[in-house]
C-alpha positions as CSV (number, residue, x, y, z in Angstrom):
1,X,0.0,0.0,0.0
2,X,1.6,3.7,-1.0
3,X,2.4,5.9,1.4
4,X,-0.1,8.4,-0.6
5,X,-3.0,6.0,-0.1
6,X,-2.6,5.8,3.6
7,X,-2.5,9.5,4.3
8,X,-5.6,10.1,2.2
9,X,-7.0,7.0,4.3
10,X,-6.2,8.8,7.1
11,X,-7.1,12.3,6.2
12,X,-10.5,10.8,5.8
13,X,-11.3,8.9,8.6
14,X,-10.2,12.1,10.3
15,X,-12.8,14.3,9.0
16,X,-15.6,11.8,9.0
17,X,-14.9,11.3,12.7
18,X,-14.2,15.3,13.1
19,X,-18.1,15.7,11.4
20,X,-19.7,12.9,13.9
21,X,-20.3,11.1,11.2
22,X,-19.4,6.5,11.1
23,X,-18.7,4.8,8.7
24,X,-22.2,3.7,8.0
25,X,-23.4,6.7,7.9
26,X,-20.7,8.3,5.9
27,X,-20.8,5.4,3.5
28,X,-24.9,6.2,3.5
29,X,-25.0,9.4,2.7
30,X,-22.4,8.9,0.0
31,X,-24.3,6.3,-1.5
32,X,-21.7,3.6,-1.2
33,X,-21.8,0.2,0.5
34,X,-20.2,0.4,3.9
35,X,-17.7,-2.2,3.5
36,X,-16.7,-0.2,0.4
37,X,-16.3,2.9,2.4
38,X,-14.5,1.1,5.2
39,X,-12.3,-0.6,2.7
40,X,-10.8,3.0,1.4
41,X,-11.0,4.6,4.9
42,X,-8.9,1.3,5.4
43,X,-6.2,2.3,2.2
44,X,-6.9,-1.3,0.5
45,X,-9.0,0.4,-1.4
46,X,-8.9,3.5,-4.2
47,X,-10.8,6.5,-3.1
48,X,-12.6,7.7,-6.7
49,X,-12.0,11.3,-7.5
50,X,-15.5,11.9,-8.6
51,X,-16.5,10.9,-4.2
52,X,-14.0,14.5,-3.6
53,X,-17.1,17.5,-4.1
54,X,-19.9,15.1,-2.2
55,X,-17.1,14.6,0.7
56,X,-16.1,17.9,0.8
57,X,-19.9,18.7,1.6
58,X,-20.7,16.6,3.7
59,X,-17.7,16.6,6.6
60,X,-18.1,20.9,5.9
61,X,-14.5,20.3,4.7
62,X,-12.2,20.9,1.2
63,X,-12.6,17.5,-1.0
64,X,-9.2,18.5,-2.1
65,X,-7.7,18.8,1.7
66,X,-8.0,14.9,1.4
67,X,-5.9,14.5,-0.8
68,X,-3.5,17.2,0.5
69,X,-3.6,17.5,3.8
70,X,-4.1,21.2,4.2
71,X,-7.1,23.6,3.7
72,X,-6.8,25.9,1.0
73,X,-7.9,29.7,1.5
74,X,-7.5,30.9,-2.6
75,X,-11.4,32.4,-3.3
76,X,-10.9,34.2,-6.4
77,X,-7.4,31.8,-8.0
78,X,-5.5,29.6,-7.4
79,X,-2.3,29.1,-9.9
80,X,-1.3,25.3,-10.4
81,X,2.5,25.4,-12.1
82,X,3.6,22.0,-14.6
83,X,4.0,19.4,-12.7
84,X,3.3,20.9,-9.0
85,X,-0.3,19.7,-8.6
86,X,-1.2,17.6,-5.9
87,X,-0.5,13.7,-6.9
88,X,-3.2,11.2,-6.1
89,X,-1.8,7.8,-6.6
90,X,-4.4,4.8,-6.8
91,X,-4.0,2.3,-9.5
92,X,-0.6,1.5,-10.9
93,X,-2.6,2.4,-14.3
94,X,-3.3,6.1,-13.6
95,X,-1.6,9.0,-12.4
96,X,-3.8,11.9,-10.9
97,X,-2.5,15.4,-10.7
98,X,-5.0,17.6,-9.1
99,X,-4.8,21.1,-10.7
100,X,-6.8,23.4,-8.3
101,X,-6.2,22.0,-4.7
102,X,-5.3,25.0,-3.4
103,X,-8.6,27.0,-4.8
104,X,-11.4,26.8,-1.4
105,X,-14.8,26.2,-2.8
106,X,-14.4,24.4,-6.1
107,X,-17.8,23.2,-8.3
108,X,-15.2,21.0,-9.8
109,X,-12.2,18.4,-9.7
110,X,-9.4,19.5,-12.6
111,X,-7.1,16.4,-12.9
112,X,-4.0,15.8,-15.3
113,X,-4.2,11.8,-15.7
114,X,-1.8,9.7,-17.1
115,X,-3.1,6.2,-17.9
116,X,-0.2,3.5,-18.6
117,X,-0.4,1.4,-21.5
118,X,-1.3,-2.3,-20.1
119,X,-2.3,-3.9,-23.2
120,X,-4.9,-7.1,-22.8
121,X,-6.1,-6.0,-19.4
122,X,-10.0,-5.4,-18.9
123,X,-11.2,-2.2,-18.5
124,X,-12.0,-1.1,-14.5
125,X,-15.2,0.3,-14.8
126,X,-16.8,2.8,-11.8
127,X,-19.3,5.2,-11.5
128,X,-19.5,8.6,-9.3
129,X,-22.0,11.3,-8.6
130,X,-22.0,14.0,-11.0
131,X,-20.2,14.9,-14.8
132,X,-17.2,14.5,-16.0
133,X,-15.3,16.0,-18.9
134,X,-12.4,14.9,-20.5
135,X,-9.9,16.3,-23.1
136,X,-7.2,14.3,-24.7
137,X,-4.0,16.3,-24.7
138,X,-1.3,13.0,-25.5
139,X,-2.0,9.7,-26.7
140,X,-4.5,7.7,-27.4
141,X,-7.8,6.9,-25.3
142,X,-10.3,4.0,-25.4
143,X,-13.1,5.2,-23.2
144,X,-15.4,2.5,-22.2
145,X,-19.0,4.2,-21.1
146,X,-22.3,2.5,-20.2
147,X,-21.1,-0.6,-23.0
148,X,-19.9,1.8,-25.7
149,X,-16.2,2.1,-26.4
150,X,-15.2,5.4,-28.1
151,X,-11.5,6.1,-29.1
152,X,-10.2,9.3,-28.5
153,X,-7.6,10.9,-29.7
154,X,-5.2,14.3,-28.4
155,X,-7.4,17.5,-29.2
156,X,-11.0,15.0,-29.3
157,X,-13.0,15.3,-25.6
158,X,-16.1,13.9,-24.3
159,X,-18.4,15.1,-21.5
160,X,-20.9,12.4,-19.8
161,X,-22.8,11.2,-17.4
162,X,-20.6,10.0,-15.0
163,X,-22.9,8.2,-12.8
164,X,-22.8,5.4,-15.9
165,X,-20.3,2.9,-15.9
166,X,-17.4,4.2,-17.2
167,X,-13.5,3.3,-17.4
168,X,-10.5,4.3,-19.3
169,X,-7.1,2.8,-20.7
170,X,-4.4,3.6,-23.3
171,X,-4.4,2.2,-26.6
172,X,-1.1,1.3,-28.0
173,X,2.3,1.3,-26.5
174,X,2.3,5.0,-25.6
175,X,0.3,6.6,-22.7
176,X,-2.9,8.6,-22.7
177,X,-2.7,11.8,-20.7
178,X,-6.2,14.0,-20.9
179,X,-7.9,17.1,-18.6
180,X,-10.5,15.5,-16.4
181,X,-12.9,17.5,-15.2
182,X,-15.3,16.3,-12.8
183,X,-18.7,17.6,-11.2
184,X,-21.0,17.0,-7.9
């Protein structure tokens, strides 16, 4: 388990205990199964980016102080420079930079991701609250949303429904890196 994972584990069971909320009722209100919850309060399990605005709102916190460890106080902008954004590691597959952790109040999660080429596997589909955005900037994407697979290439982008089952993964040899932008 990375020493990222643990600290967002920790982060989070810190502000769900700070609200008065347990884990059943955390895992309620967020509309996930409580073993699910448990498991990435635990750190065995990946905490989805899309769960960062609902969180956020419901401990009266910052989503992105999970994955940081700090509140942030920008209100009017918050400048993210190349390759300074807050990491979020949680598959071997994906690299997440956040790109506005520092801004307090966001309506939405900017990500850099980088998806690793692993040709053969399956896709790893989820789903979160909200939409989600996504523009290709390197690579080569195969999106894989509610059973359709769409291809995407640098400059293409796709906004959906993010509450359908969706996953990523690179196609080729080369990785995909695209802008995600995701909404409560």
């Amino acid at each position: 388990m990375s020493e990222n994972r643990n600290e967002i584990a920790a982060r989070l069971r810190g502000a769900r205990d700070a609200a008065g909320f347990t884990v059943e009722s955390a895992a309620e209100a967020l509309k996930l199964e409580p073993e699910v919850y448990a498991a990435i309060e635990a750190g065995t399990r990946d905490l989805p980016m899309g769960l960062l605005p609902q969180i956020g709102t419901l401990f009266g916190i910052e989503g992105s102080a999970i994955l940081t460890g700090g509140d942030s106080h920008a209100r009017v902008f918050a400048v993210t420079r190349r390759g300074k954004g807050a990491v979020v590691e949680r598959r071997k597959a994906y690299h997440y930079e956040h790109l506005a952790a520092r801004f307090n109040g966001p309506r939405m999660e900017p990500f850099l991701v980088t998806v690793a080429p692993k040709p053969g596997e399956p896709f790893s589909l989820n789903t979160h609250a909200g939409q989600e955005f996504n523009l290709i900037v390197g690579g080569t994407l195969e999106l894989m949303i509610n059973g359709n697979l769409l291809i995407l290439e640098e400059g293409d982008s796709v906004y959906f429904d993010a509450t359908r089952p969706h996953g990523m993964r690179a196609r080729g040899d080369q990785p995909a890196r695209f802008i995600a932008i995701i909404t409560a």
